[in-house]
C-alpha positions as CSV (number, residue, x, y, z in Angstrom):
1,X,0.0,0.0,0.0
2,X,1.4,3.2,-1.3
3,X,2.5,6.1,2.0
4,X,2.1,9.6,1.3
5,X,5.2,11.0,1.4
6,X,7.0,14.6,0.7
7,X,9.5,14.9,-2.4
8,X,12.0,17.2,-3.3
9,X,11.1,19.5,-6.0
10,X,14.4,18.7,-7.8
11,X,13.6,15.6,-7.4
12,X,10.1,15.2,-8.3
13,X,11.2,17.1,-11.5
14,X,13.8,15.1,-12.5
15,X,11.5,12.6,-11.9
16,X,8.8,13.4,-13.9
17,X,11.3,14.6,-17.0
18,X,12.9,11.3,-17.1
19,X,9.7,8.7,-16.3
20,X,8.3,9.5,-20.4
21,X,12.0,8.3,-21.3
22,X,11.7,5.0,-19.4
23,X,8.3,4.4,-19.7
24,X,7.3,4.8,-16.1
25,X,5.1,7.5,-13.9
26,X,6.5,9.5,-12.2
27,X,6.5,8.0,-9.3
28,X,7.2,4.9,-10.7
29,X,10.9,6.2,-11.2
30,X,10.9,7.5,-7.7
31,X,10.4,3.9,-6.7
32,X,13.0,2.9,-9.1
33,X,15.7,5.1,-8.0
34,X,14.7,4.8,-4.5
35,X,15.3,0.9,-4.7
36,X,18.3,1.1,-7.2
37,X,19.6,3.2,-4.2
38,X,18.6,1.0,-1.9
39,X,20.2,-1.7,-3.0
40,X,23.1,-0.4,-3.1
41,X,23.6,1.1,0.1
42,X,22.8,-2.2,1.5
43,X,25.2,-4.3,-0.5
44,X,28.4,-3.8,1.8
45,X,31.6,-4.0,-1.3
46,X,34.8,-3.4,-1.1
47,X,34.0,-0.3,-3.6
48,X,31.5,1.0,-1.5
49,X,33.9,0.8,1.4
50,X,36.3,2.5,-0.4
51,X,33.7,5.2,-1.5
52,X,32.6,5.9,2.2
53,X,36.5,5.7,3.4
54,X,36.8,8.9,0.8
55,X,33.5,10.6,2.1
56,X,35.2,10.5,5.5
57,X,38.2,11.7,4.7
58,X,40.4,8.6,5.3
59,X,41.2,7.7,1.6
60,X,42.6,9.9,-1.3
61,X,39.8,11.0,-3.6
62,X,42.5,10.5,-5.9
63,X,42.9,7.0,-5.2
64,X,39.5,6.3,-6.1
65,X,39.1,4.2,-9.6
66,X,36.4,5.9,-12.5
67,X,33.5,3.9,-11.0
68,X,34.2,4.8,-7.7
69,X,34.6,8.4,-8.5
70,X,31.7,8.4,-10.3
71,X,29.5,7.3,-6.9
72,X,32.1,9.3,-4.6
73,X,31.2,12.5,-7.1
74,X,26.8,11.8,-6.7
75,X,27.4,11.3,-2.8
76,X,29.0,15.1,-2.6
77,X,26.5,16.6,-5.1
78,X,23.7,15.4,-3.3
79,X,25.2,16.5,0.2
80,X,26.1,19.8,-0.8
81,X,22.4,19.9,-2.2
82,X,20.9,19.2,1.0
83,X,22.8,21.0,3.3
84,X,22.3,24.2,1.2
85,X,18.6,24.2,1.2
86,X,18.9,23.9,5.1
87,X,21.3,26.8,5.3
88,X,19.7,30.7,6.2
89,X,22.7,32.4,4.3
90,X,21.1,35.9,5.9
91,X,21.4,34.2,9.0
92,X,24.6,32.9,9.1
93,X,26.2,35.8,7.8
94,X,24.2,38.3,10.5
95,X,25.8,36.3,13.0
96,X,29.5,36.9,11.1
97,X,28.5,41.0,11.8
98,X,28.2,41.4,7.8
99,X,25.5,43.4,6.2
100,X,23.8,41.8,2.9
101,X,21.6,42.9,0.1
102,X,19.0,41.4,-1.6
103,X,15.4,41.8,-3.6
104,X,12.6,41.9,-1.3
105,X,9.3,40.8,-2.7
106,X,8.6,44.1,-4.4
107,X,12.0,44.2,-6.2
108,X,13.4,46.9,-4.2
109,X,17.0,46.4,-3.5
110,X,17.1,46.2,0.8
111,X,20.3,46.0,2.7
112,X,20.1,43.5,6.2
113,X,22.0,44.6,8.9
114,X,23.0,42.0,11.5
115,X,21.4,44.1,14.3
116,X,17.6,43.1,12.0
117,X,17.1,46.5,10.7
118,X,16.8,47.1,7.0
119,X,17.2,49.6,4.5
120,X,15.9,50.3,1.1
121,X,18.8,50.9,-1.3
122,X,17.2,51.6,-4.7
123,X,13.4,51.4,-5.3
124,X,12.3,49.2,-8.8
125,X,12.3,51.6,-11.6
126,X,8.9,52.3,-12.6
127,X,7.8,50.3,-15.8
């Protein structure tokens, strides 16, 4: 019986941009990937040890072979993914004492000060 369950946009649209390719829904690819993943986290091999060694620091990356590279390479990409949509930029670099600018919702250009206040830079130019 099928769980509801929340997906990454990314992946959802990956998904659903690859599924016409290989003949499957949507989330039928999300249940293949998720199982093709599966399977091989679970299968303990020397390459996967060697892959997780790297991960942690305790191998050369360099000392990898193509195959392993190729995992070593997807395990980073999807890290760094992760961790950045976790990550309040604004509030990590408020806490360094450094001021940032960005768009607010009306396209006016807004610096943030680490103390919270704000100020309008330059108001969108009228169309």
């Amino acid at each position: 019986m099928p769980h509801p369950t929340r997906i990454a946009d990314d992946v959802y649209e990956s998904a659903r941009a690859v599924s016409a390719q290989e003949g499957r829904s949507t989330a039928e690819q999300i249940n293949h990937w998720a199982r093709v993943g599966r399977e091989f986290s679970i299968h303990e091999t020397a390459a996967r040890s060697r892959v997780e060694a790297a991960l942690a620091g305790m191998l050369a990356v360099d000392e990898l072979d193509a195959a392993e590279s190729k995992v070593y390479n997807a395990e980073v990409r999807v890290g760094i993914r992760d961790r950045l949509r976790n990550v309040d930029f604004g509030a990590v670099l408020a806490g360094r004492g450094i001021v940032t600018v960005a768009l607010d919702d009306e396209g006016r250009l807004v610096e943030y000060h680490p103390d919270g206040s704000e100020r309008i830079v330059a108001e969108q130019p009228a169309p």
